[in-house]
ChimeraX commands (.cxc) that place a marker at each C-alpha (Angstrom):
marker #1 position -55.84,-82.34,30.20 radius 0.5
marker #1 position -59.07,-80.65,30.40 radius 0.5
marker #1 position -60.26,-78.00,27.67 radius 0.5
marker #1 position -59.99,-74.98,30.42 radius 0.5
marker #1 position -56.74,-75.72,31.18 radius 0.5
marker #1 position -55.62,-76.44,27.77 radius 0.5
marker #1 position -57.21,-73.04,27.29 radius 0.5
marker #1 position -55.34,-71.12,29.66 radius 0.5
marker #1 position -52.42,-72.41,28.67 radius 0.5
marker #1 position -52.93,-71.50,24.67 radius 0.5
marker #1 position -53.61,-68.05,25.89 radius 0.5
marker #1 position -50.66,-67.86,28.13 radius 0.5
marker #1 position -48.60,-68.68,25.34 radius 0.5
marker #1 position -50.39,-66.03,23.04 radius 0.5
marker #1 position -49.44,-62.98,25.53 radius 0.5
marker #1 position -46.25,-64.45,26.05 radius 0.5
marker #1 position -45.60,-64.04,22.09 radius 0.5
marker #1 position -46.78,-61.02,22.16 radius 0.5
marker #1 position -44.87,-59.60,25.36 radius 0.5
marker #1 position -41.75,-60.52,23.24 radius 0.5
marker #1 position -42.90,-57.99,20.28 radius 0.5
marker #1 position -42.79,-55.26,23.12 radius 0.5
marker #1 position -40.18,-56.44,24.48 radius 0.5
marker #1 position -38.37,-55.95,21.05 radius 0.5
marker #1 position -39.64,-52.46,20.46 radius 0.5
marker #1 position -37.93,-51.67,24.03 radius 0.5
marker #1 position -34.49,-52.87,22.93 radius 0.5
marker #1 position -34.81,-51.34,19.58 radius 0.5
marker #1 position -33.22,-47.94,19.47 radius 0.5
marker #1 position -35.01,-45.56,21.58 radius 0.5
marker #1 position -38.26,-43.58,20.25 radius 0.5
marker #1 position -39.74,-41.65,23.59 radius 0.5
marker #1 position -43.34,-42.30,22.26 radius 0.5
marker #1 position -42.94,-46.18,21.05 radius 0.5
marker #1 position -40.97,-46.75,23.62 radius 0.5
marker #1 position -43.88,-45.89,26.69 radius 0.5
marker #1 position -46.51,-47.30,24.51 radius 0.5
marker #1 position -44.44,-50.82,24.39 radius 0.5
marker #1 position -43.53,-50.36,28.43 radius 0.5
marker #1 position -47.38,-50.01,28.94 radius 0.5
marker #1 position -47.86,-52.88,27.14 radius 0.5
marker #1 position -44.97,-55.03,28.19 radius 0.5
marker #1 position -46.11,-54.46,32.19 radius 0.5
marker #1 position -49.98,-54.72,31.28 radius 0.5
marker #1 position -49.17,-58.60,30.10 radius 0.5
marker #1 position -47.13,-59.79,32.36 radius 0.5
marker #1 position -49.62,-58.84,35.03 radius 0.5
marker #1 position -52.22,-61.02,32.56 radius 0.5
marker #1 position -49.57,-63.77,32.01 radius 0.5
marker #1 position -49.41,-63.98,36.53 radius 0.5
marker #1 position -52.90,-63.99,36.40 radius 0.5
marker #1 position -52.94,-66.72,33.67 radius 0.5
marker #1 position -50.57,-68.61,35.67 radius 0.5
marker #1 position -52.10,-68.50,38.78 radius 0.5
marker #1 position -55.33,-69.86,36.61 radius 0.5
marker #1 position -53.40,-72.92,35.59 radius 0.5
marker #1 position -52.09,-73.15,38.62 radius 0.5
marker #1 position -55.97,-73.32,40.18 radius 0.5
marker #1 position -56.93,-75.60,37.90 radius 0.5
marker #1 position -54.30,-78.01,38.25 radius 0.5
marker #1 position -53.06,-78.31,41.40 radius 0.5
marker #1 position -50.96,-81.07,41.11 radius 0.5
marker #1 position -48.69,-79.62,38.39 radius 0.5
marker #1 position -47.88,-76.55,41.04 radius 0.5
marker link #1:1,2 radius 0.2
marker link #1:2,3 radius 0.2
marker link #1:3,4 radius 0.2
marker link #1:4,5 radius 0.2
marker link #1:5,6 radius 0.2
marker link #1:6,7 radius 0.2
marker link #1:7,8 radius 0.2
marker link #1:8,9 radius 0.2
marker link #1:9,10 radius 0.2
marker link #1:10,11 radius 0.2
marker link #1:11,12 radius 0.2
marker link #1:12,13 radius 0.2
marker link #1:13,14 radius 0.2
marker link #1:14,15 radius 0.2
marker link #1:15,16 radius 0.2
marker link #1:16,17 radius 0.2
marker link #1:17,18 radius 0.2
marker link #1:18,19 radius 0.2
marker link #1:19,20 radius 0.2
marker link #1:20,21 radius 0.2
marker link #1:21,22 radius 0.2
marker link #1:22,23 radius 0.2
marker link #1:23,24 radius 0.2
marker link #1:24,25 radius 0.2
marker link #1:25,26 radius 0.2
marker link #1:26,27 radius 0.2
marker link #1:27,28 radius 0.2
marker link #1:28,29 radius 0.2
marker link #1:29,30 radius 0.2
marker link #1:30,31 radius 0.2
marker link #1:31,32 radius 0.2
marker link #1:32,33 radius 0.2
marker link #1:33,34 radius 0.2
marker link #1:34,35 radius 0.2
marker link #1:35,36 radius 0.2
marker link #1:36,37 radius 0.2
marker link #1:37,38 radius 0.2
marker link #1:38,39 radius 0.2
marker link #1:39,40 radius 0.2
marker link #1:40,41 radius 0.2
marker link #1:41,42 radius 0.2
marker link #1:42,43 radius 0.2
marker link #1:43,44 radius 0.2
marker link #1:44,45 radius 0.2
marker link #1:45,46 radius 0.2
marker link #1:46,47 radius 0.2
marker link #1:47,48 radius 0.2
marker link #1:48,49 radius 0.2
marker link #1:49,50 radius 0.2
marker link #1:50,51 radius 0.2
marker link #1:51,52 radius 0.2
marker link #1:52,53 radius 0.2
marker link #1:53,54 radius 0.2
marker link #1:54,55 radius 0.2
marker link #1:55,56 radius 0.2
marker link #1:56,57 radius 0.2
marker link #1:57,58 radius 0.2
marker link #1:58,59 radius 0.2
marker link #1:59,60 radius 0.2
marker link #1:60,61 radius 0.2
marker link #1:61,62 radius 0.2
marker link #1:62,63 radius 0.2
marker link #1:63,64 radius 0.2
view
């Protein structure tokens, strides 16, 4: 595996760690201003984790 990949997939696996901390905060018991700030968050990484997978995706064809 090359080091871009390898990369992309470390990083991947970084927001996906930290998607579940927001996603925690959102099943916790509800506090309004938490509660948007961890949304926010939650929705801003998964649009980064598509984008990483469409990277990895790019970069190794074959595994798609």
């Amino acid at each position: 595996m090359n080091e871009r990949l390898e990369t992309l997939k470390k990083a991947r696996d970084r927001m996906l760690e930290d998607k579940d901390t927001h996603a925690k905060v959102l099943a916790a018991p509800f506090d309004r201003e938490k509660a948007e700030r961890a949304r926010n968050k939650f929705v801003e990484l998964q649009m980064l984790i598509d984008a990483l997978d469409r990277a990895i995706s790019a970069e190794n064809p074959a595994a798609a």
